[in-house]
MINU-471992 format. One line per field, with one value per residue (C-alpha): residue number from 1; residue in one letter; z, x, y. Coordinates in pm, 1 decimal, always signed. Each point is the difference from the previous one (the first is absolute). Layout:
pos (NUM|...)
code (a|...)
z (Z|...)
x (X|...)
y (Y|...)
***
This chain:
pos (1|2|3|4|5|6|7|8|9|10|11|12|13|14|15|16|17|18|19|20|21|22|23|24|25|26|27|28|29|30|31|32|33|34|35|36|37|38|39|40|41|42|43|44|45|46|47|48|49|50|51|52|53|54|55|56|57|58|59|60|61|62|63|64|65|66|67|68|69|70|71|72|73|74|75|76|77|78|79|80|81|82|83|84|85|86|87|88|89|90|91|92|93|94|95|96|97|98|99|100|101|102|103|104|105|106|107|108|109|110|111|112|113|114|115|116|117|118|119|120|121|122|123|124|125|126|127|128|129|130|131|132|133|134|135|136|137|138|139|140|141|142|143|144|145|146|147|148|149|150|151|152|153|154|155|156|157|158|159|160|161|162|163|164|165|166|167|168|169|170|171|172|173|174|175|176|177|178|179|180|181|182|183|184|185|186|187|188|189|190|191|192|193|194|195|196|197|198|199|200|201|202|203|204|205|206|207|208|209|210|211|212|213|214|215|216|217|218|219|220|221|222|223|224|225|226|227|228|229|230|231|232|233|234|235|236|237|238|239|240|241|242|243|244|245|246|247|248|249|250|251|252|253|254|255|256|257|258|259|260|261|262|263|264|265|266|267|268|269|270|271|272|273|274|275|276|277|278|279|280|281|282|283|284|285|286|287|288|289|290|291|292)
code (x|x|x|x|x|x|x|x|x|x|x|x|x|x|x|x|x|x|x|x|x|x|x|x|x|x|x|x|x|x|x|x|x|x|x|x|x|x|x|x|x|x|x|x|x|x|x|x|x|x|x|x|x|x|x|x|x|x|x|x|x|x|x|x|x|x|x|x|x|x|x|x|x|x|x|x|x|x|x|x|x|x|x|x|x|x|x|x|x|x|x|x|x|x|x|x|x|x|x|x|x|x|x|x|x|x|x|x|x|x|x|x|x|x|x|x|x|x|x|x|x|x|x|x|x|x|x|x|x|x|x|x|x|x|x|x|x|x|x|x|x|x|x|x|x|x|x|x|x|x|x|x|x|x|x|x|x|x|x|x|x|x|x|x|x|x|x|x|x|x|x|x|x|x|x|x|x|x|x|x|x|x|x|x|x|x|x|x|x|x|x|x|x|x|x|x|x|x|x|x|x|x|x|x|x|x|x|x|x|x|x|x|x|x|x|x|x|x|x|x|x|x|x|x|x|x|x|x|x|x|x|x|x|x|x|x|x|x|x|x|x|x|x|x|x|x|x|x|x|x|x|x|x|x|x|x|x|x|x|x|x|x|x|x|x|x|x|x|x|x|x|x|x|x|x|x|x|x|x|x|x|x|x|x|x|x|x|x|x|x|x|x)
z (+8261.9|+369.3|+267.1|+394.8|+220.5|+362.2|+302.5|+172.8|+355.2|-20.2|+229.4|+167.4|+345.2|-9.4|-375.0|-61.6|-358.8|-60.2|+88.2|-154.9|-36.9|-223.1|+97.8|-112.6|+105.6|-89.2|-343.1|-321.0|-301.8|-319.2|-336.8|-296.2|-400.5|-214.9|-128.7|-146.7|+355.9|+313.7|+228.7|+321.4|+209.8|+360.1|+213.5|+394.4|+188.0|-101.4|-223.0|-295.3|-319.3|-198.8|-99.2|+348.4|+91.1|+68.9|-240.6|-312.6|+138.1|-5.4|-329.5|-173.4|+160.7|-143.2|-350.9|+54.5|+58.7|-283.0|-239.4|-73.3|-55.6|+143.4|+201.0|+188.5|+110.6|+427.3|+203.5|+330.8|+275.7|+332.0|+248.5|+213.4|+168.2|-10.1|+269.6|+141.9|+45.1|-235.7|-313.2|-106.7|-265.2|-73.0|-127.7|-190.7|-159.3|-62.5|-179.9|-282.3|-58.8|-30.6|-195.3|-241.2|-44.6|-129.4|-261.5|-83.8|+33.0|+291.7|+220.3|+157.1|+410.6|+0.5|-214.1|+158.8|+323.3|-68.8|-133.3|+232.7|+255.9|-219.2|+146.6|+348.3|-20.4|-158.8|+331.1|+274.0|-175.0|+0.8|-211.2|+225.6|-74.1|+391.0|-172.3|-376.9|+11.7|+224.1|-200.7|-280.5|+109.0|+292.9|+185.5|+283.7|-142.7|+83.2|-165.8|-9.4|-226.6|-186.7|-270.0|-138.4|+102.2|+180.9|+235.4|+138.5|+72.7|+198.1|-44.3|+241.6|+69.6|+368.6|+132.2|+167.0|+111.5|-98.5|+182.6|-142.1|+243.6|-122.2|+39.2|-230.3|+35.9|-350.4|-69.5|-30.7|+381.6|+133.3|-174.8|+137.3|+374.5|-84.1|+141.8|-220.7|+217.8|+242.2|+271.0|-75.9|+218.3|-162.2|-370.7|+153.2|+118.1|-336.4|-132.7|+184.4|-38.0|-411.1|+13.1|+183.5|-163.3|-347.4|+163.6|+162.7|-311.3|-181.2|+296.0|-9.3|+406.4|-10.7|+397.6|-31.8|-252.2|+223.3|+267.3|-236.2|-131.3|+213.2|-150.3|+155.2|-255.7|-98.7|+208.6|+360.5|-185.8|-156.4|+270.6|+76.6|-326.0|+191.5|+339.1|-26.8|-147.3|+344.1|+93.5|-301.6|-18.4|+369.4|-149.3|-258.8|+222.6|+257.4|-257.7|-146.0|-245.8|-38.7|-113.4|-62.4|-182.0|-240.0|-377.1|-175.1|+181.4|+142.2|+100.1|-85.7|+202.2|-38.0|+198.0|-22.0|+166.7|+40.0|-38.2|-199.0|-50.0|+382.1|+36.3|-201.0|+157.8|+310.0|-170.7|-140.1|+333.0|+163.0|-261.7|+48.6|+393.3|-81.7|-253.1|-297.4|-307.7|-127.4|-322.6|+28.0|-259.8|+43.9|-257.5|-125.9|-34.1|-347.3|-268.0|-309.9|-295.0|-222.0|-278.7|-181.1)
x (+11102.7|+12.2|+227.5|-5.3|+101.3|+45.7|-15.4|+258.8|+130.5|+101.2|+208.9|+108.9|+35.6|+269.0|-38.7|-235.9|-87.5|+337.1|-4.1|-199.1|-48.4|-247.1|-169.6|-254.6|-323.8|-216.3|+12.7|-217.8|+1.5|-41.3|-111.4|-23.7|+19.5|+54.7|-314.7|-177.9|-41.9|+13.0|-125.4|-37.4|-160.5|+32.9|-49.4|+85.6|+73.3|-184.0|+197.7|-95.1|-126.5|+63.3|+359.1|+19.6|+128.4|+407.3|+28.5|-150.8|+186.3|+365.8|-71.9|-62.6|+293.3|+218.9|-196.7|+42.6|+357.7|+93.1|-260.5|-167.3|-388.0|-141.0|-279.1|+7.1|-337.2|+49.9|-159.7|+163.6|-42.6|+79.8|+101.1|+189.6|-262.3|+18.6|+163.8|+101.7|+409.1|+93.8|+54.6|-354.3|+20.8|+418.6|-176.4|-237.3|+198.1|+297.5|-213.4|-111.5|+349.5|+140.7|-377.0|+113.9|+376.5|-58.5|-232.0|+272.8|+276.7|+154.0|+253.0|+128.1|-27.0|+50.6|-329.5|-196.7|+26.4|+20.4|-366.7|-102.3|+61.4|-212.9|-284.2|+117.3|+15.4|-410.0|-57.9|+198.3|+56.0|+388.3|+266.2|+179.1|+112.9|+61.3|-290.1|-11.0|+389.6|-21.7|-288.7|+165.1|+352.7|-124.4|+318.7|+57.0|+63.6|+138.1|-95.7|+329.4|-208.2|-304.9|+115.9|+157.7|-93.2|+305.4|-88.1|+227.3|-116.9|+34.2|-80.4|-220.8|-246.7|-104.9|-380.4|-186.8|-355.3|-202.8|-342.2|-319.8|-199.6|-339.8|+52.5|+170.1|+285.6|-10.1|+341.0|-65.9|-136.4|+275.4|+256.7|-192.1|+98.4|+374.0|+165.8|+212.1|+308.5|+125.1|+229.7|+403.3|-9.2|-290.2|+162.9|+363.5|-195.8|-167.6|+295.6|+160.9|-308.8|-27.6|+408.4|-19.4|-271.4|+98.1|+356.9|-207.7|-236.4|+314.9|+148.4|-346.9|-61.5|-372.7|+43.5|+226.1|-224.4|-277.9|+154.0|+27.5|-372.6|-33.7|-89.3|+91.8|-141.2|-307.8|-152.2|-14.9|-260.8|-190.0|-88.7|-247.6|-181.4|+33.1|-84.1|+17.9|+412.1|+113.6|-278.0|+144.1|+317.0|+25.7|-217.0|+273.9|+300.3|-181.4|-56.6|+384.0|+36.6|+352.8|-151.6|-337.0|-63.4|-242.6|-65.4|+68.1|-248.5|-223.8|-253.7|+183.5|+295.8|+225.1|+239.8|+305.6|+56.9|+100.8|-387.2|-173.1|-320.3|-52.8|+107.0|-243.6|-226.4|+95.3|-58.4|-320.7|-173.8|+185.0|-232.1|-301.2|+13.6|-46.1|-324.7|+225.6|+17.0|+314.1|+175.4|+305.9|+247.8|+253.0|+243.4|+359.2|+199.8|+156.9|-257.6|+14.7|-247.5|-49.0|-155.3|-260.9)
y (+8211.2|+14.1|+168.5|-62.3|+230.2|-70.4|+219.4|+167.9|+102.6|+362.6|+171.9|-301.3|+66.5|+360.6|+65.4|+275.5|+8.3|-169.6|-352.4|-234.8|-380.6|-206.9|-279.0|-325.7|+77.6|+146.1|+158.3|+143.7|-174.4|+197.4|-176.5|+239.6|+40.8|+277.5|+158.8|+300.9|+190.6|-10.3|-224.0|-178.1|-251.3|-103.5|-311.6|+10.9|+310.5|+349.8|+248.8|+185.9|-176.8|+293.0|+203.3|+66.3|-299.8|+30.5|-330.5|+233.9|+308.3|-155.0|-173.4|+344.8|+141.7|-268.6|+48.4|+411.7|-58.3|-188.2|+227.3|-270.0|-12.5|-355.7|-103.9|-315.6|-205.3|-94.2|-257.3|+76.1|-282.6|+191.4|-181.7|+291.4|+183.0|+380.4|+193.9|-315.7|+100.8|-280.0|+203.0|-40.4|+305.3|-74.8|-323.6|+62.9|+326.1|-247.9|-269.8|+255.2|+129.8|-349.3|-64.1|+299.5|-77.2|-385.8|+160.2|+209.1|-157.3|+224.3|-135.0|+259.1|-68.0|+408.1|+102.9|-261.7|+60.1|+401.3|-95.7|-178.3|+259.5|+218.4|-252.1|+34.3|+419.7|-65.4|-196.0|+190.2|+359.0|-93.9|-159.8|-319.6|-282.2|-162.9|-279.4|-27.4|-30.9|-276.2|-162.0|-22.4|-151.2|-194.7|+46.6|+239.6|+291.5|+386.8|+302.2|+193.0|+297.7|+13.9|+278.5|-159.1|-349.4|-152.9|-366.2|-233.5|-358.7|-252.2|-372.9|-113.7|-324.2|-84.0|-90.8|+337.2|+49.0|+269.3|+85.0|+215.6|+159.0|+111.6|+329.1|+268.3|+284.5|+212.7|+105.9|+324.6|+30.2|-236.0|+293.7|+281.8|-102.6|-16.6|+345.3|+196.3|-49.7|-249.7|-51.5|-43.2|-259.3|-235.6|+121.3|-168.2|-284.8|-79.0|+13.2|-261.3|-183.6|-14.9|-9.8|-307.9|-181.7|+6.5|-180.0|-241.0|-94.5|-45.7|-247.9|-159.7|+61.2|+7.5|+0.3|+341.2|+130.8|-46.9|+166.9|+311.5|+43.5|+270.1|+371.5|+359.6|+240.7|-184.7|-232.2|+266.2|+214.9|-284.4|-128.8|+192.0|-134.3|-361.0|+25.8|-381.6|-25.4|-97.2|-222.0|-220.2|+27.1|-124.6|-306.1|-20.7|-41.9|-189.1|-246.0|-16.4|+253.9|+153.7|+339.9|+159.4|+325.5|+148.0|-42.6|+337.0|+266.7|-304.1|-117.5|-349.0|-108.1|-235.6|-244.1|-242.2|-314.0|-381.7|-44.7|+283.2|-230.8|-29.5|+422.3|+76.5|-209.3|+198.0|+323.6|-75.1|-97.4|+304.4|+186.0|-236.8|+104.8|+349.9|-36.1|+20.2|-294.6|-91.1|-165.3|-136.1|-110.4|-210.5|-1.4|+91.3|+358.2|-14.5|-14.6|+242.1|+19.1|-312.1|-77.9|-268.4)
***
C-alpha cells in the first residue's frame, strides 16, 4: 500500500501556528507492509533510516494508542526536503499514522492526526498541528485548539507558487528569535489580518487575500534570519503577485498571482542575483493525502 502526502503552507501570511493550507507539490510517498519489526528505507532527501524517523515515530504512537503490538516495514520516498518550511516532518509523521491506521483499520481523523503530531513534537520538541492538519485534509484549515483537537476548514483550490532557496532556517532557531511579548498594536493588526483573510478565502478574492499575507507577530523578528525577504518579495510584486509571504518559519516563500509560473520565475532569479539556487513549484493550494 502507498500513501502521498503533500506539502503544506503554514501560517499563511497572519496565522501563527494557526492557519494552514495544503498544497500539490512536492510531497513524500510512503509504501509499506506489515511485518515482524521495524523498518525503514529512504530515497530522496536525508532523514533517519532508523526509528528516528517521524514516519516510524507516529506509526508507534498510533499502535501505542490503540494497545496494539504491530510493526510495519517503510520505504519512504522524500520528496519534502528537511527544514524547508513546507511541512517536511508534518509529512513524513502524517504518512506513518495514515501507514498504521489502514493496517488497522483506524478511521478516526482525531487519533491520526493526534499521532501524527507525536511525529512533529519528535522533530520540533512540540505538539502542532498548523502542518499535518493541513496535510491531511488539503483544505485551508484553522486550528481552533489542539487539546482537544478542534479545526475548522475551508474549501479551497487556486494556483500559488512556492520557492526553495538553498539555504535552511531550523524551526527551532526561527522560534528562538520570537520575543515573549508583543506590541497591542501589531496583536490588533494580526487580528484584522487573519479575520479578514479567512472572509476573503471564503469569497474567493485571491487579489484581497493577497493584500492580507502580511504578518505582525512573526515575520518582524524573522527577518533577521533572511536578510534577503525584501530583496524578493519586491521581485514578487514587481512581477504581479497579489501577495508574498513566507512558508511556515522559512526559508521557502510563497506568492499569489494572475501568473504564479512567471512570479516564481521572478522570485527565483531575485535569489539567483544574490548567489542563492532556487526551486520553484508551481502548483495548486488544496491538496490533502491520497492514496494508491
Amino acid at each position: 500500500m502507498r500513501v502521498r502526502v503533500h506539502a503544506t503552507i503554514a501560517n499563511f501570511g497572519p496565522g501563527f501556528d494557526v492557519f494552514g493550507v495544503g498544497i500539490g507539490e512536492p510531497y513524500d510517498e510512503l509504501t509499506f507492509r506489515e511485518a515482524d519489526e521495524w523498518g525503514i528505507r529512504v530515497k530522496g532527501h536525508d532523514v533517519p533510516m532508523d526509528e528516528r524517523n517521524v514516519a516510524v515515530v507516529a506509526a508507534k504512537a498510533l499502535a501505542g494508542m490503540l494497545g496494539e503490538d504491530v510493526a510495519l516495514r517503510m520505504k519512504l520516498k522524500k520528496g519534502i526536503r528537511p527544514k524547508s518550511g513546507l511541512g517536511s516532518s508534518g509529512a513524513s509523521s502524517l504518512a506513518g499514522a495514515l501507514a498504521m491506521a489502514r493496517v488497522l483499520g483506524v478511521e478516526d481523523e482525531g487519533l491520526i492526526l493526534r499521532a501524527a503530531m507525536e511525529g512533529e513534537k519528535a522533530a520540533s520538541g512540540s505538539v502542532h498541528g498548523d502542518n499535518v492538519v493541513p496535510a491531511y485534509y488539503g483544505d485551508f484549515t484553522v486550528i481552533e485548539s489542539s487539546e482537544p483537537l478542534r479545526v475548522w476548514r475551508l474549501p479551497v483550490d487556486f494556483e500559488v507558487v512556492a520557492v526553495l532557496p538553498s539555504v535552511e532556517i531550523p524551526t527551532s532557531e526561527a522560534r528562538r528569535v520570537l520575543p515573549p511579548k508583543i506590541p497591542r498594536g501589531d496583536a490588533v493588526r494580526n487580528l484584522a489580518l487573519a479575520s479578514s483573510l479567512v472572509l476573503a478565502l471564503r469569497e474567493n478574492d485571491l487579489p484581497a487575500v493577497g493584500r492580507l499575507l502580511d504578518d505582525r507577530i512573526a515575520l518582524p523578528y524573522r527577518k533577521s534570519l533572511m536578510p534577503w525577504y525584501e530583496t524578493v518579495r519586491k521581485a514578487a510584486l514587481e512581477a504581479g503577485a497579489y501577495g508574498f509571504s513566507v512558508s511556515g518559519s522559512g526559508p521557502a516563500v510563497f506568492a499569489l498571482g494572475e501568473d504564479v509560473a512567471q512570479i516564481g520565475k521572478a522570485i527565483a532569479e531575485a535569489f539567483n542575483g544574490i548567489g542563492i539556487e532556487a526551486d520553484v513549484y508551481v502548483t495548486k493550494a488544496g491538496r490533502g493525502a491520497l492514496w494508491f
